[in-house]
C-alpha positions as CSV (number, residue, x, y, z in Angstrom):
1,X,131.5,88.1,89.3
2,X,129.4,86.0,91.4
3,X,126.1,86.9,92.5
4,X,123.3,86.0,94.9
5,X,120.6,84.4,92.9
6,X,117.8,84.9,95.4
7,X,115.2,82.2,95.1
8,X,116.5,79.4,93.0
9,X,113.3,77.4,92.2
10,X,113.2,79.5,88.5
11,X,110.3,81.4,89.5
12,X,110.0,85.3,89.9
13,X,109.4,86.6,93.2
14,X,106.3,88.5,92.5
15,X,104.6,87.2,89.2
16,X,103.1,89.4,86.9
17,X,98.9,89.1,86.2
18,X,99.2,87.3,83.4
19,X,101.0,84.4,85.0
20,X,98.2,83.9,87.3
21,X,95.8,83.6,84.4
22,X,97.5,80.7,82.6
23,X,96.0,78.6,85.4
24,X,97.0,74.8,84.9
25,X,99.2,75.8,81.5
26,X,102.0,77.3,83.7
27,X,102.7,73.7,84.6
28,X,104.1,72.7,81.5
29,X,107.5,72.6,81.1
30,X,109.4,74.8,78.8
31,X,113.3,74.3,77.4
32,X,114.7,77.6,78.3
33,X,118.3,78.1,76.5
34,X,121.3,80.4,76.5
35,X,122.7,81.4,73.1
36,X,125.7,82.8,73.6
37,X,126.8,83.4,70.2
38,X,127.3,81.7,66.8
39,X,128.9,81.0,63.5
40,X,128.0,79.4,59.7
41,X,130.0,77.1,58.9
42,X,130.5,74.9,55.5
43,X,129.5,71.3,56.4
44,X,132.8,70.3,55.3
45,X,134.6,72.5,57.9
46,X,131.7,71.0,60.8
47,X,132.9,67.3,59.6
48,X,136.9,68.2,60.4
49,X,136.2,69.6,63.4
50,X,138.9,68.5,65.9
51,X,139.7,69.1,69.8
52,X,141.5,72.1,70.3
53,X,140.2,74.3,67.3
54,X,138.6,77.9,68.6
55,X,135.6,79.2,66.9
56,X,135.1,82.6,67.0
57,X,131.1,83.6,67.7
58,X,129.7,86.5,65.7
59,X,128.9,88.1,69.1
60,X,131.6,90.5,71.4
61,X,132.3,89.3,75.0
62,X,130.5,92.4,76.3
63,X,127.0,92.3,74.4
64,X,124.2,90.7,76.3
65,X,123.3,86.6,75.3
66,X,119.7,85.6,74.2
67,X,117.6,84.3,76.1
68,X,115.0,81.5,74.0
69,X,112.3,79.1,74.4
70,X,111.7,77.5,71.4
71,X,113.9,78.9,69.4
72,X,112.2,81.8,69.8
73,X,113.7,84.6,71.6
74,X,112.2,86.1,75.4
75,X,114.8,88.1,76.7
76,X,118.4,89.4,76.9
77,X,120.8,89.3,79.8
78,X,124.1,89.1,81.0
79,X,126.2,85.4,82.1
80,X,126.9,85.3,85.7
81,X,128.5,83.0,88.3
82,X,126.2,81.2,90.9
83,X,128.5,79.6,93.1
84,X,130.1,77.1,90.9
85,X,127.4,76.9,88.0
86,X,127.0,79.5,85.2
87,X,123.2,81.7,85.7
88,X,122.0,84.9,83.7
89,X,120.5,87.7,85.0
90,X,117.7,89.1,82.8
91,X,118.5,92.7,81.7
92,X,115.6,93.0,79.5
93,X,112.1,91.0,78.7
94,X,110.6,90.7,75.0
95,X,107.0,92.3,75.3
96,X,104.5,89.9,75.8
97,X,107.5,87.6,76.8
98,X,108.2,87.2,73.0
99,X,105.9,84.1,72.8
């Protein structure tokens, strides 16, 4: 499914309060990732890991993926296409923003 992503500059359209009130903190720059899934593994199954092997994550194709800053999780959504590139739409927000 491909989807219009609205404005693509990573902000929301209409901020809530509290983003107003972080004043020059909401410049800093924050690594937001996508965890999709994942799997423990014996170190000596990571060091023969070859091209071609499948992994099989401990999460089901239709459950949402976790959205994290940190390491530490913000939200849930759902993986869609934007044009070419992969986006996720944000189906629910930790309260708080889980930070």
């Amino acid at each position: 499914m491909t989807v219009d992503p609205g404005p693509m500059d990573g902000q929301p359209t209409d901020p809530p309060g509290d983003v107003a009130r972080l004043g020059a903190f909401g410049a800093i720059s924050v690594r937001l990732a996508i965890e999709v899934g994942g799997i423990r593994l014996k170190l000596a199954d990571v060091l023969a890991m070859a091209p071609g092997q499948v992994h099989v994550l401990d999460r089901r194709v239709d459950q949402p993926v976790d959205v994290l800053i940190s390491d530490r999780l913000v939200a849930r959504g759902e993986i869609v296409s934007v044009g070419d590139k992969f986006g996720v739409r944000l189906t629910e927000v930790m309260p708080g923003g889980g930070l």
